[in-house]
C-alpha positions in Angstrom: 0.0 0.0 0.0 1.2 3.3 -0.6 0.7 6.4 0.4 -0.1 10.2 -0.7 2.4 11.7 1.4 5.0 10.5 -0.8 3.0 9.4 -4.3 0.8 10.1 -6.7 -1.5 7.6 -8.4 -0.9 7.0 -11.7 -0.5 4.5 -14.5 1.7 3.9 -17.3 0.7 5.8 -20.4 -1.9 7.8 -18.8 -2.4 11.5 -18.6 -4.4 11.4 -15.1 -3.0 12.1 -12.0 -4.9 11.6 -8.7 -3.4 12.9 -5.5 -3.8 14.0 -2.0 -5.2 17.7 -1.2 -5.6 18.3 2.2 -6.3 15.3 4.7 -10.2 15.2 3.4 -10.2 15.3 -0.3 -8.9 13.6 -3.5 -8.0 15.7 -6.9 -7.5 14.9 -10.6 -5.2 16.8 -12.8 -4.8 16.3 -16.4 -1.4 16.7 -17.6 -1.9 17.7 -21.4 -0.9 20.5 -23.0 1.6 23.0 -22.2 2.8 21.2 -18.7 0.6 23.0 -16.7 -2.1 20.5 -15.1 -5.7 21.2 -16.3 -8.1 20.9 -13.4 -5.4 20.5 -11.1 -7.2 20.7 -7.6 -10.4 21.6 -9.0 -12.0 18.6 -9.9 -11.9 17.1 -6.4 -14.2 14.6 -4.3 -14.1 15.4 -0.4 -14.8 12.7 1.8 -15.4 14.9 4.9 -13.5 14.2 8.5 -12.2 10.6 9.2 -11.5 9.7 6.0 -8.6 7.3 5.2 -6.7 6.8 1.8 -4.5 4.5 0.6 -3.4 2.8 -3.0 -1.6 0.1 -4.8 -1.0 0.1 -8.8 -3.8 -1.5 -9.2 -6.6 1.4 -7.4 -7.1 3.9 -4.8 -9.2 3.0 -2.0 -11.2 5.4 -0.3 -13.1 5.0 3.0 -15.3 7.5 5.0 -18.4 8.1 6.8 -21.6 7.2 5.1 -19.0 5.0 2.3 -16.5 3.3 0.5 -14.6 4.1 -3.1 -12.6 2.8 -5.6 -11.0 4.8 -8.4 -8.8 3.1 -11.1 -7.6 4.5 -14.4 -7.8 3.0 -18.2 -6.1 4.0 -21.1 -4.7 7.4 -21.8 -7.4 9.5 -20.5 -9.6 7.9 -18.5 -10.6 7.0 -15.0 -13.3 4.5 -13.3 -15.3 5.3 -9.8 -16.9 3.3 -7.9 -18.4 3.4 -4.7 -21.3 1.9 -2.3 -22.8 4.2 0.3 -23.8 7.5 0.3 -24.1 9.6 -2.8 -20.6 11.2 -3.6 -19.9 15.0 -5.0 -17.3 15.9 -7.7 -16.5 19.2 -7.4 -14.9 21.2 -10.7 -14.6 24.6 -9.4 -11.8 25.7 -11.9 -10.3 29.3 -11.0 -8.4 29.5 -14.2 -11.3 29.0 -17.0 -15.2 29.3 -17.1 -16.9 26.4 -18.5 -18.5 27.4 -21.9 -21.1 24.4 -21.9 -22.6 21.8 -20.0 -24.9 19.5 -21.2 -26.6 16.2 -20.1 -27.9 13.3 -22.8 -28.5 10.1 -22.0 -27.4 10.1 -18.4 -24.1 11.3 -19.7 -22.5 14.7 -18.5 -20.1 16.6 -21.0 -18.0 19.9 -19.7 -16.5 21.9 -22.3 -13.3 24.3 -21.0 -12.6 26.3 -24.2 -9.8 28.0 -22.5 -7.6 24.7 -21.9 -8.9 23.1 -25.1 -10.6 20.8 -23.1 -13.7 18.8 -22.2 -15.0 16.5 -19.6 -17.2 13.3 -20.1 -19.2 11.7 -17.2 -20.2 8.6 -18.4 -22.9 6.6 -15.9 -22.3 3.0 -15.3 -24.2 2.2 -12.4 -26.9 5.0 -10.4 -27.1 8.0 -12.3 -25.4 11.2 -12.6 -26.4 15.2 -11.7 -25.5 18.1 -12.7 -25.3 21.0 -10.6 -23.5 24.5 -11.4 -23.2 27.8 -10.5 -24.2 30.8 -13.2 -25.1 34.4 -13.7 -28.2 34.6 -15.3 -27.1 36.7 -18.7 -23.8 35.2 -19.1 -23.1 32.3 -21.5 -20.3 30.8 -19.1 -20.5 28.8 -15.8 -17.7 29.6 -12.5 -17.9 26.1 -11.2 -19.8 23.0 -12.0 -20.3 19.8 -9.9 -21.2 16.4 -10.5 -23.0 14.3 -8.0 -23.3 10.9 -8.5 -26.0 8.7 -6.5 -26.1 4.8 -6.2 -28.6 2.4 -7.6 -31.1 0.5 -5.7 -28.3 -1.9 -4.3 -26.8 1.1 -2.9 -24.1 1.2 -5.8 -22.7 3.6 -8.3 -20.2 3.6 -10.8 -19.1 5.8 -13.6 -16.0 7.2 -15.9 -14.5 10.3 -16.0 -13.2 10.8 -19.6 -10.8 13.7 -20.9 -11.1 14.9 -24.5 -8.2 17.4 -25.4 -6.7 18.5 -28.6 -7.3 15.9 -31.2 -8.4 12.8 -28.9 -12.0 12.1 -28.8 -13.2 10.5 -25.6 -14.8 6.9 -26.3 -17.7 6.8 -23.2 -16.1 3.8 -21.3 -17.0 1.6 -24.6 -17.9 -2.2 -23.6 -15.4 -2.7 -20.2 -15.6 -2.4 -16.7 -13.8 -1.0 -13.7 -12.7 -5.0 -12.4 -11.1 -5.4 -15.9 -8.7 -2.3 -16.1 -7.8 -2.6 -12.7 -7.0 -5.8 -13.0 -5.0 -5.0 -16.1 -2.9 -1.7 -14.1 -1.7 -3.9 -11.8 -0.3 -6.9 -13.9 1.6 -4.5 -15.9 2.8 -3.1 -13.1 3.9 -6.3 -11.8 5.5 -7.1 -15.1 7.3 -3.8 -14.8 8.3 -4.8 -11.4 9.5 -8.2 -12.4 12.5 -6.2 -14.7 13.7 -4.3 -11.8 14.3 -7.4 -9.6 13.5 -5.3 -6.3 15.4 -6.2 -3.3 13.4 -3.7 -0.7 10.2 -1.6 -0.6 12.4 1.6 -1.7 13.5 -0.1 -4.8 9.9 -0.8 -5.4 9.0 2.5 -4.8 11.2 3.9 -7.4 10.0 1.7 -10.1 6.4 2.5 -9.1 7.8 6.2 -9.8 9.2 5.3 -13.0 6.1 3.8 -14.3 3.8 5.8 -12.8 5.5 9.4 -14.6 5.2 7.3 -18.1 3.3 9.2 -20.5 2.3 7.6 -23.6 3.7 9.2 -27.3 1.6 12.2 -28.1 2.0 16.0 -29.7 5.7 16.6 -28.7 6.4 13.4 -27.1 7.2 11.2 -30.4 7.8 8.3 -28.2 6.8 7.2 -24.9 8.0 10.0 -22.4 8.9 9.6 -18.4 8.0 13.2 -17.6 9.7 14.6 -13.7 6.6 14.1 -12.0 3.2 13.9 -12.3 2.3 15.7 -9.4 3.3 18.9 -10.9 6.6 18.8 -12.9 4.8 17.4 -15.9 7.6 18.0 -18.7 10.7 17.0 -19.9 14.0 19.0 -19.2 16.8 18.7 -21.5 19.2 17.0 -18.8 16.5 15.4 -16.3 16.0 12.7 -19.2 19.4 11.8 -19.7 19.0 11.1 -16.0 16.4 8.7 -16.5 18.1 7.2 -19.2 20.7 6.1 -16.8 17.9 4.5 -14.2 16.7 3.0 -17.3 19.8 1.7 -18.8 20.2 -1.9 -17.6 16.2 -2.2 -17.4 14.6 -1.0 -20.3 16.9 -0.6 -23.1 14.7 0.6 -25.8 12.7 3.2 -23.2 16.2 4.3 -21.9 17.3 5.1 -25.5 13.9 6.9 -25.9 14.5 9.1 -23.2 17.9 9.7 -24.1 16.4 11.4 -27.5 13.4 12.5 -26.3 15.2 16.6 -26.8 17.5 15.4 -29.9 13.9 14.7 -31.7 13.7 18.6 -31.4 17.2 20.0 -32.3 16.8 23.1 -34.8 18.3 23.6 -37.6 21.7 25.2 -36.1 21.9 22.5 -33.8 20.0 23.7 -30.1 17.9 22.0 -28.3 15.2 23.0 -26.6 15.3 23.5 -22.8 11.9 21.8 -21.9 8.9 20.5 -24.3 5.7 19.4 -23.1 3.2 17.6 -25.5 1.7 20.9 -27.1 4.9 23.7 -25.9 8.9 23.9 -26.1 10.6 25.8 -23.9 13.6 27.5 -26.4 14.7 31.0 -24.2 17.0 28.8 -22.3 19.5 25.5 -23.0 21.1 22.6 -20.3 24.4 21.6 -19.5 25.5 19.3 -21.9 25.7 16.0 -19.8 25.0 13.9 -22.0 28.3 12.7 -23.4 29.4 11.8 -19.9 25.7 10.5 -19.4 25.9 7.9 -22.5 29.3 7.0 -20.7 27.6 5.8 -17.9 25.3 3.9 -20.1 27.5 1.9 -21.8 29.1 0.9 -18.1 25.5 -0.3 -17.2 24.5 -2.0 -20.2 27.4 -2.9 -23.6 24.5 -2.5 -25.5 24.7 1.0 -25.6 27.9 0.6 -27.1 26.9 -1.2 -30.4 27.4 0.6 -33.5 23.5 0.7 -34.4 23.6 2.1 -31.2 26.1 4.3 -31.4 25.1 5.4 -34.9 21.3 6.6 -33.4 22.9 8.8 -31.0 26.0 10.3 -32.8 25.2 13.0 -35.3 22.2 14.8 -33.2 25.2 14.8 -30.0 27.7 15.9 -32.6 25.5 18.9 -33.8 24.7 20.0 -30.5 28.4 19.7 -29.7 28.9 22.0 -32.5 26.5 24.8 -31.4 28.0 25.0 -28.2 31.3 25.4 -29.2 30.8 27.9 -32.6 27.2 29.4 -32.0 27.6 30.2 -28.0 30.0 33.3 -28.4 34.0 33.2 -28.1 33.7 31.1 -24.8 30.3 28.6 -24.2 29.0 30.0 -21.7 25.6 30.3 -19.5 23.5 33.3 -20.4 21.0 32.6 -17.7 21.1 30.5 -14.1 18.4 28.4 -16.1 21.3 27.4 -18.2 22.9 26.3 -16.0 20.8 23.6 -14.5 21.2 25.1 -11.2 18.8 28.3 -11.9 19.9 30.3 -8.7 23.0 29.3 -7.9 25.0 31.9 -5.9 27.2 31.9 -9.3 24.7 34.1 -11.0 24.8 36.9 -7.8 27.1 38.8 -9.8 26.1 38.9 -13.2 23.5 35.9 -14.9 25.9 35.4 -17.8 29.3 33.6 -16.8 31.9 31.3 -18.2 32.5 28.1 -15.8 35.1 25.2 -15.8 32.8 22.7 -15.3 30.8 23.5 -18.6 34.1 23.4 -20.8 34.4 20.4 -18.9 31.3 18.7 -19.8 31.8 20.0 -23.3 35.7 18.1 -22.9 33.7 14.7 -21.7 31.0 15.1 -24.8 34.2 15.3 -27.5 35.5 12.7 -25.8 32.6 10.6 -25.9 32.2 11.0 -29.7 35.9 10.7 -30.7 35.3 7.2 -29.3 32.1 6.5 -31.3 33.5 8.0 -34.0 36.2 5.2 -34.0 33.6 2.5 -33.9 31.8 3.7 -36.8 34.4 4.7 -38.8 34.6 8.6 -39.4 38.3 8.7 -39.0 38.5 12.8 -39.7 35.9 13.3 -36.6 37.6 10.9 -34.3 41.1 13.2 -34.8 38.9 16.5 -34.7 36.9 15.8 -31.9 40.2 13.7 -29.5 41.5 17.1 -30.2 39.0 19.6 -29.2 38.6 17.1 -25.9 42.2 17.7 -25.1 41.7 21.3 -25.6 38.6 21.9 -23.7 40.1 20.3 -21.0 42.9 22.1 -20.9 41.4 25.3 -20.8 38.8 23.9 -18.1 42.0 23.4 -15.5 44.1 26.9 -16.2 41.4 29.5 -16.7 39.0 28.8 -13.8 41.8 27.7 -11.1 44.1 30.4 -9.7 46.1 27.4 -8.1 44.2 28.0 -5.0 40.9 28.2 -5.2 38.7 27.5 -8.5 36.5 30.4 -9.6 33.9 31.3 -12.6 34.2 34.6 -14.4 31.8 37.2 -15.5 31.2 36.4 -19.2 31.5 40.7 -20.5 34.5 41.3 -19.0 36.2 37.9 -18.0 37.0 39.1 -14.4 37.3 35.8 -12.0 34.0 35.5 -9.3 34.7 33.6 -6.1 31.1 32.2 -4.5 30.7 29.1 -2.6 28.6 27.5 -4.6 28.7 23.1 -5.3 28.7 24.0 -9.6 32.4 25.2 -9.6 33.4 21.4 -8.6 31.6 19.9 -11.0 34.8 20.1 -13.0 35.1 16.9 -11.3 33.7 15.2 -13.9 36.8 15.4 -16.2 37.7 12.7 -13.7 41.8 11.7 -14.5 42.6 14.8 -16.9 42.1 16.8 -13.4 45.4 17.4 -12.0 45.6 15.9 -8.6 46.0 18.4 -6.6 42.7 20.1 -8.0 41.4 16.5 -7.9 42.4 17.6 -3.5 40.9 20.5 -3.7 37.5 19.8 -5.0 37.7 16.8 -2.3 38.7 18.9 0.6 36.0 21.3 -0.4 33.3 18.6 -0.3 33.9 17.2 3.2 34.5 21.0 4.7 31.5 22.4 3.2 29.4 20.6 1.2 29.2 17.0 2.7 25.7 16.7 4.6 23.1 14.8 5.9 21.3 15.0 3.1 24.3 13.7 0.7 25.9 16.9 -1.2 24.4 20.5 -0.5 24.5 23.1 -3.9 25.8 25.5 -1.6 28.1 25.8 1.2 26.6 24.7 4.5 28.5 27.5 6.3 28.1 30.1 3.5 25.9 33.2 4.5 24.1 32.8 1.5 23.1 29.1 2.4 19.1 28.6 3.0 18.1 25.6 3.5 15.0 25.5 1.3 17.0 27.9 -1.3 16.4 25.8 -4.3 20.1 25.6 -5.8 21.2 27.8 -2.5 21.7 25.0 -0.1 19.1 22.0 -1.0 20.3 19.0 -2.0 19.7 17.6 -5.7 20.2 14.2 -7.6 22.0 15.1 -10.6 24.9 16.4 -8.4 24.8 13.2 -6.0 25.2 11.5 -9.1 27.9 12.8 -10.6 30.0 13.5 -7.5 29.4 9.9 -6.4 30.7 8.5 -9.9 33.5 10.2 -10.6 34.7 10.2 -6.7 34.3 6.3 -7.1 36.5 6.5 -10.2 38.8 8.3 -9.2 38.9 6.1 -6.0 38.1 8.5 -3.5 35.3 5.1 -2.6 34.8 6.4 1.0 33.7 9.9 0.6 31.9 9.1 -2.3 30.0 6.0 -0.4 29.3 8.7 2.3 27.4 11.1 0.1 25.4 7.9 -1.6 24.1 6.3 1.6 23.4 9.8 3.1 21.2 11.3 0.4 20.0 7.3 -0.3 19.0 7.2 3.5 17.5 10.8 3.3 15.0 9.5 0.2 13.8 6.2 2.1 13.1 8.1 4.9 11.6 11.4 3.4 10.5 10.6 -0.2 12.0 10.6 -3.6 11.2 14.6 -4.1 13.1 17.2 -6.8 15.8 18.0 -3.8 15.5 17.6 0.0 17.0 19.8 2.5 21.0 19.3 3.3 20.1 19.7 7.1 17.6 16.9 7.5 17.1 14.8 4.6 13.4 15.6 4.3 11.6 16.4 0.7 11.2 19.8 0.0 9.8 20.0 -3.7 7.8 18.3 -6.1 7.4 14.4 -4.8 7.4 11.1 -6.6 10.2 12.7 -8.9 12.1 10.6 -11.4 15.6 11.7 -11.3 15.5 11.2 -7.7 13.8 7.8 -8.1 16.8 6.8 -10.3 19.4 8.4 -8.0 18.9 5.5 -5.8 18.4 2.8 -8.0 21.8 3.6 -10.1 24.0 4.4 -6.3 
């Protein structure tokens, strides 16, 4: 059984998301469109005082004065209620749209939302369905609309909830039953399951995550996408799926491959990708760090497949053009216009100016030209192995003496090239050049960890004793998987084992306990954004 303090519901494929709100009530969000969740705590059923939740895969359970429920989900867009008891209210008061139509045929309820491009069917399966809603008399529009649903003569009801948005029709719960798609959620799940080979409960609870934030192929999402959560981070960010690639590497290897070019699907034509897309919106003011050389690295460790030429040959050209833009279409230097850019939005970096040059970006760009000068071997473009062997060398190079005063390492402001000191976690991500890193920076960046940075929560994104640390500052002090990661794996490699075991058991023991949220404070461990998140869910599983 699980539990909304730390999950969602959701299924595989589907664009519903039920959760918590409050200690009373239940609410559905619809993730379509531009990432922003339609209905998102507006269509809600409250229970009243007393009332007790809890869910498996397979269907929430509900139980409360006067009743019981049962909600499940089927297909893309649909959900299936049932209850015995009292009659039950759904409440759509939706704050951000008036309803432009209501109508009622045959027992059956349709909302239309013309702001959100949206529509609601209520489709009556057992007792019958009312509609109730509030409107001005004059106005074509309704505020708020309910649905109550009231049980049949055996004291049952049951009915769908059906979302129809952009080109999708909804199909009225056609011919099934709520037994049968519940019954179906949870042997996929099961067979899901069965390919992580789950040891404890946590490990279960990330795969739950990981199936649970799958979204099926639609608008933007040409295949199959594993959005950040459903519980409110509904996109895709062009470094948080290379991160679930990795979790995904030795499980799944044609969904890992998916994720991996989920944003490559979208590169323009001068080589950019986008910084987010949703299904119907892509997000192009701002870029990511360009992890994903070091990230297909790590794939190939966890699974050789990755390291086929078919493989190999999927990957290569969109990496190489993106390469390209960042080191001829980014000015002199690459460099982060924006703390967006960065992946690390308010990093103390940016106090000074929001546009900087940084070591550990020419390093990732160093790991990425590495990466294909080795794939370029394999598949036999001798002139892009030499060119690209070269620039990795070079990049590297420049990584170590223009952003280390032999001292301390620094990042400069991009306009004038004048060296900023800060005590931000980002600076040390140069790390991740891993044995090109002279040793005594390779001391330095260690040293720095286990004075400053080394918590309870694993690895804090800025200095615990800095004056600008706060512990819920976003990339001012909380604690975040993508850095765990990549300071755990190249501290193992370059065998610094026992500091890098000490972060991963801290921030691993921080997420059983807590949740697998977007970050989690560096003082206790405990969730302080966005729960049932994927890159944190796959944190664990590949520590």
């Amino acid at each position: 059984m699980y539990s909304f303090d730390r999950l969602h519901y959701s299924i595989k494929g589907s664009y519903h998301v039920w959760d918590g709100k409050g200690k009373t009530a239940l609410k559905l969000a619809v993730i379509h469109g531009h990432g922003q969740d339609i209905f998102n705590g507006t269509l809600s059923i409250d229970y009243g005082k007393g009332a007790k939740f809890s869910f498996t895969p397979r269907e929430i359970t509900a139980k409360f004065d006067g009743g019981e429920q049962n909600i499940t989900l089927f297909g893309t867009d649909g959900t299936f209620i049932k209850g015995k008891g009292r009659d039950i209210l759904v409440e759509i008061a939706n704050t951000h749209a008036k309803f432009d139509y209501q109508i009622v045929q045959n027992g059956i309820v349709e909302l239309c939302d013309f702001k959100n491009n949206c529509s609601l069917m209520f489709v009556p399966i057992k007792g019958r369905l009312e509609i109730e809603k509030t409107r001005v008399a004059g106005e074509v529009v309704s505020q708020s609309v309910s649905v109550r649903a009231y049980p049949d003569e055996n004291g049952e009801y049951e009915f769908s909830i059906e979302s129809n948005f952009l080109e999708k029709g909804a199909v009225g719960a056609q011919g099934m039953r709520y037994d049968y798609y519940a019954d179906l959620n949870e042997k996929d799940y099961l067979a899901w399951e069965k390919k992580f080979n789950c040891k404890n409960k946590y490990e279960k609870e990330c795969a739950y995550i990981m199936w649970s934030n799958n979204i099926a192929a639609n608008g933007n999402f040409v295949t199959d996408a594993i959005v950040m959560s459903k519980s409110g981070m509904s996109n895709v960010w062009s470094w948080d799926n290379a991160f679930n690639a990795l979790g995904l590497a030795d499980i799944d290897y044609r969904l890992a491959m998916d994720q991996f070019m989920i944003m490559y699907k979208h590169i323009n034509r001068v080589g950019r990708v986008p910084d987010a897309i949703s299904e119907a919106y892509k997000v192009w003011n701002f870029v990511k760090p360009p992890v994903q050389g070091w990230m297909y690295k790590q794939m190939i460790k966890r699974n050789p497949e990755f390291a086929t030429p078919h493989a190999l040959e999927e990957v290569y050209f969109d990496m190489k053009r993106n390469t390209d833009w960042w080191l001829n279409l980014r000015g002199d230097v690459p460099s982060y216009y924006h703390g967006n850019d960065s992946g690390q939005d308010n990093s103390t970096c940016f106090d000074a100016s929001e546009h900087i040059e940084t070591g550990e970006l020419i390093a990732f760009l160093s790991v990425q030209c590495s990466f294909l000068s080795e794939a370029a071997e394999i598949l036999n473009y001798p002139t892009d192995k030499k060119v690209y062997a070269q620039l990795a060398k070079e990049l590297a190079e420049k990584a170590i003496k223009d952003y280390w005063d032999g001292e301390r390492m620094f990042v400069r402001l991009a306009e004038t090239g004048e060296p900023y000191y800060c005590n931000a976690l980002m600076p040390l991500r140069i790390i991740v050049l891993e044995d090109m890193l002279p040793k005594e920076m390779q001391e330095y960046v260690v040293k720095q960890i286990k004075a400053h940075h080394l918590c309870r929560g694993g690895i804090a994104s800025e200095a615990v004793d800095s004056p600008c640390f706060v512990e819920n500052g976003y990339w001012r002090g909380a604690v975040w998987a993508p850095d765990v990661v990549m300071f755990v794996y190249a501290l193992r490699n370059l065998g610094y084992t026992e500091l890098a075991d000490e972060i991963a058991e801290n921030y691993k023991s921080s997420v059983c306990k807590y949740g697998f949220s977007e970050n989690s404070s560096a003082i206790t461990g405990k969730q302080l954004r966005c729960k049932a998140y994927s890159w944190a869910a796959n944190a664990y599983w590949v520590l």
